[in-house]
N, C-alpha and C positions, 0 to 999 in steps of 0.2 A: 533798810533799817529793820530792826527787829522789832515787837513789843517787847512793853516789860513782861513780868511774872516766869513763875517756874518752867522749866523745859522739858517735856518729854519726850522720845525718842521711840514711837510703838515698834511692833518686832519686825515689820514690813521692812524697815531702814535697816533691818541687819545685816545687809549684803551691802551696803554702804559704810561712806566714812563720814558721814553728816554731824554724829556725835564726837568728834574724834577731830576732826576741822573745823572751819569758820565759811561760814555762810552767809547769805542776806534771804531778807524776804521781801519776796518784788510781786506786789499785784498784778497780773497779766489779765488782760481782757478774755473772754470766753471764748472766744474763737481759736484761741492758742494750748485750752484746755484739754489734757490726752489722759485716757488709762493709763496709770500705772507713775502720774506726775508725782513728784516729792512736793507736800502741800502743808500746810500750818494752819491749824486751826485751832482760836481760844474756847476754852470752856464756857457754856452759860447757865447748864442746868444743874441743878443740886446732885449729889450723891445720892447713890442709890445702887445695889445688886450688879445694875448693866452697866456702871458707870467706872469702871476699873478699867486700865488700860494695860495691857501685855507687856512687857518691855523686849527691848534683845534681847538679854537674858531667857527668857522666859517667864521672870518676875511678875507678878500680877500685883500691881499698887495704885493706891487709891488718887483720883483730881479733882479737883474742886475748880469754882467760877474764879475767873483771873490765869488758870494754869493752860499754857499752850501744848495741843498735841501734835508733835510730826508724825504722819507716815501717807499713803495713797491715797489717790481718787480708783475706784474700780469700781467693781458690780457684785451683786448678792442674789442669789435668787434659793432661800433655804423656805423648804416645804411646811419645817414646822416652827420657823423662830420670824425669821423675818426676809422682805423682800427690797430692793432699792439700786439704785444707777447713781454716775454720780452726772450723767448728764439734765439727771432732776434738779439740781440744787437751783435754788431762783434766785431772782436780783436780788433777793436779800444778803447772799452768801451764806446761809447757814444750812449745814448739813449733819450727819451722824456720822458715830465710829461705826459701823455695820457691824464689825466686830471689833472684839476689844485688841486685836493684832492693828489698829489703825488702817482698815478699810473702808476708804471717806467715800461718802456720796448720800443723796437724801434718800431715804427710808419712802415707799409708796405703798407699804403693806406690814402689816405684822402680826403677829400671832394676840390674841386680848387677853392670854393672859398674864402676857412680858409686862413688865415696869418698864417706865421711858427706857430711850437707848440715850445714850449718851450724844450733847446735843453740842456743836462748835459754832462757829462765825469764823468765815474765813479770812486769815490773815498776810496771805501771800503763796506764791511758789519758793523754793529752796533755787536759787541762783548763785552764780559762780561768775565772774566777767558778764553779766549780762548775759548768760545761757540757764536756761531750767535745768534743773536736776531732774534726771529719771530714774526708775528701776534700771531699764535697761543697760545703761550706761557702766551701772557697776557688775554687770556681770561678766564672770573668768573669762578666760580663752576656755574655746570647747575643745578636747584631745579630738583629735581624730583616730576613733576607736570604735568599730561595731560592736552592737550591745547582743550579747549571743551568751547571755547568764542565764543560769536556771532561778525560774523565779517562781515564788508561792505567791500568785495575788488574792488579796483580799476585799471581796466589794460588798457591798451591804444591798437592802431592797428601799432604805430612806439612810437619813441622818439619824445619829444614835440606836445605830443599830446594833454597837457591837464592837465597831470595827477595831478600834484600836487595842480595847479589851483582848480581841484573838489575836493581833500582830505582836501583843505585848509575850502572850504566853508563846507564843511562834518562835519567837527569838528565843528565848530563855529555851527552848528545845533545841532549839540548832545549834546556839552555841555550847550546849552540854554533849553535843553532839563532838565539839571542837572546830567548829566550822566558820568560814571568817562571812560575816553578816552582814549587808547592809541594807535597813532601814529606809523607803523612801513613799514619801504622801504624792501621788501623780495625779488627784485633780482638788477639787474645795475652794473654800474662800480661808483666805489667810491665816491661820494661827501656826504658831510654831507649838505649839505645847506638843500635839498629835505625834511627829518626828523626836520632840524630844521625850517622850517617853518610850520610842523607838529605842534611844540614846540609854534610858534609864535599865530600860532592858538586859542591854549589852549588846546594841549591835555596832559594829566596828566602825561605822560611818554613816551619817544620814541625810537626805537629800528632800528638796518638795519642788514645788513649781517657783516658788520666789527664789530659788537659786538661777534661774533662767530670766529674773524680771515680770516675773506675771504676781499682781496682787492676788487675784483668783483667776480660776479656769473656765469663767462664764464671759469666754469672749469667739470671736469667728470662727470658727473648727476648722479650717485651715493654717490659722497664723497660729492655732493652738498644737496641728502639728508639728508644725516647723520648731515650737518650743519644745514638744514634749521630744524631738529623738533629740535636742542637745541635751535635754536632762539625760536622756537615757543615755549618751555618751558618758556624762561627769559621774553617773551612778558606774558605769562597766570600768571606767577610769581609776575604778578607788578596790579593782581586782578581787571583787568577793566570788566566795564558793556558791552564796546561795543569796538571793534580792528577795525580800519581802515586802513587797510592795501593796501600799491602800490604797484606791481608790474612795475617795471622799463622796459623800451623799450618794445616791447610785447610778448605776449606769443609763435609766431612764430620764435622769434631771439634766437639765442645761449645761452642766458644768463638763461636759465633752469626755464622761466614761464610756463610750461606746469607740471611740478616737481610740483611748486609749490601751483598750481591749485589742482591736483593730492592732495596732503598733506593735505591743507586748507578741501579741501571734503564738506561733512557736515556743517561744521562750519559757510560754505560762507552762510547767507541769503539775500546777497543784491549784486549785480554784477553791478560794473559803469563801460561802455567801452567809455573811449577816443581817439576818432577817428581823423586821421591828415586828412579824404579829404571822403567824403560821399562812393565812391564805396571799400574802405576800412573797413567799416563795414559787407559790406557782406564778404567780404574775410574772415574776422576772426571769424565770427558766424558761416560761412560754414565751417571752417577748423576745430574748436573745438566744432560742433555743439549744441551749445548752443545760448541761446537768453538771452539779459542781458537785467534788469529788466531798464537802463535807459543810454540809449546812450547820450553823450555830446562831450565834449571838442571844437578842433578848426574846427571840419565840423559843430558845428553850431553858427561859428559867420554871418554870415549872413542869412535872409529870406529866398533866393535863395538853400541855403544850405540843409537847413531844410526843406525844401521840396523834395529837391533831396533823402535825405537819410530814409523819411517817404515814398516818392517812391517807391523806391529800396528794402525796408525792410517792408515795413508797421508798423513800430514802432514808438509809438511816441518819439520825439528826443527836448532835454531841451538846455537852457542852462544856466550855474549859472552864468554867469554874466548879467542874466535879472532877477529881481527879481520876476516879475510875474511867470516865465517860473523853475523858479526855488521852488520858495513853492510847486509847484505841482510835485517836485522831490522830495521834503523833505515828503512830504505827502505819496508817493512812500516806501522812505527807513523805515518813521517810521511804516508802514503796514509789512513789510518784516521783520522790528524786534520786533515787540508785543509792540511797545513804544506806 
């Protein structure tokens, strides 16, 4: 049986038909509890900034106490917002949205100076004949298609570094370029927004880790393989000239960008590092010893900045929210891909 009150459906379920079918919700004992279950949980805390929920769409709208939210049980592990499992949640059932894409599990850390996150009580799994619903379950057939795209990645040295801000202007180069694009987020914790402003862009088709069933990418770095080359099959599947691909938080956090570095291989010939603060950049060139062909993001909103980090590194360092400063990046990626 269901409860009563309003139904929300966060973005996690978007590779499902949960909203779109008929369901029940069946309390199952904890032992039967998995990443990545289709889960229901009632609102109990007041509104407030954290407390919006994502939808499919990518709509952002407001819940109030009484309204129930679908989407996963997964894991968070972000440096500057917040931290949490959902193997925390206690007898009580009550857990967070980690993010507002509906990635359930309890909260064991957070940044002080967030408002609450948004606060549930659990209501059940999503069942069908007495089977749980999972991510897994609704995902495609994989092509069997090696993935051998030229690809520009982009990785940051934290969260909100940038990243999508450069992928954004990335795309709108290439496709000016005439080039058929696609768009893909390959690690993070759940939001669809990142991809769809991929989308907003103009890239021809966009891909992330919940196409594959992973709420986020904070889980075993082997089973995260096994995930990340059928993504990369469904990304080579959709026959682009050129993959732009994020890397979510950076390749030093949990969330398995070193994997995914790893996998990419080859394929990378153009590396954007978006940097949150200039001595950042050396951190992460020194760690994965590598030198990326075009440092940006938010160490170079100012002059002062950008001298810091040509400095410290002796690279030169852009940034695309100037456009002079910016053509001489695009000038950059179109040499690295034969454009």
């Amino acid at each position: 049986m269901r409860p009563a009150g309003k139904y929300f459906f966060a973005s996690l379920t978007r590779i499902s038909d949960l909203a779109e079918n008929e369901f029940e919700l069946t309390p199952l004992p904890r032992a039967e509890w998995r990443m990545g279950d289709y889960v229901a949980g009632e609102v109990y805390t007041r509104p407030n900034s954290l407390s919006r929920s994502e939808l499919r769409s990518g709509r952002m709208i407001d819940v109030v106490p009484g309204d129930v939210v679908v989407g996963a049980f997964g894991v968070r592990v972000a440096t500057l917002e917040a931290v949490g499992h959902w193997r925390a949640i206690g007898d009580d059932g009550r857990f967070h949205a980690m993010t507002s894409a509906g990635l359930f599990g309890k909260l064991t850390s957070i940044a002080p100076m967030l408002p609450p996150v948004l606060g549930l009580e659990y209501r059940g799994h999503a069942t069908r004949d007495g089977q749980k619903l999972t991510m897994r379950q609704f995902v495609p057939p994989i092509p069997e298609i090696d993935y051998e795209c030229p690809t520009v990645l982009i990785v940051g040295t934290s969260m909100s570094a940038g990243k999508t801000t450069a992928a954004k202007q990335v795309i709108r180069h290439l496709k000016a370029l005439g080039l058929r694009v696609v768009g893909c987020k390959l690690t993070g914790a759940g939001r669809y927004r990142d991809v769809l402003a991929m989308w907003d862009a103009g890239a021809d088709a966009i891909f992330d880790f919940v196409d594959v069933g992973l709420p986020s990418t904070a889980i075993n770095t082997e089973v995260y393989r096994r995930r990340l080359v059928e993504l990369l099959k469904l990304v080579a599947d959709a026959r682009p000239d050129v993959v732009v691909a994020e890397a979510g938080a950076s390749p030093l956090e949990p969330y398995n960008g070193a994997v995914a570095l790893e996998e990419l291989g080859a394929n990378v010939k153009c590396t954007v590092l978006c940097a949150s603060d200039p001595y950042a950049v050396v951190g992460v060139s020194h760690k994965f010893g590598f030198t990326p062909d075009i440092v940006t993001g938010v160490a170079t909103n100012t002059t002062a900045a950008v001298a810091l980090v040509e400095e410290l590194t002796g690279q030169p360092v852009f940034s695309f929210l100037s456009s002079e400063a910016a053509d001489v990046a695009f000038e950059i990626i179109r040499q690295r891909l034969g454009v």
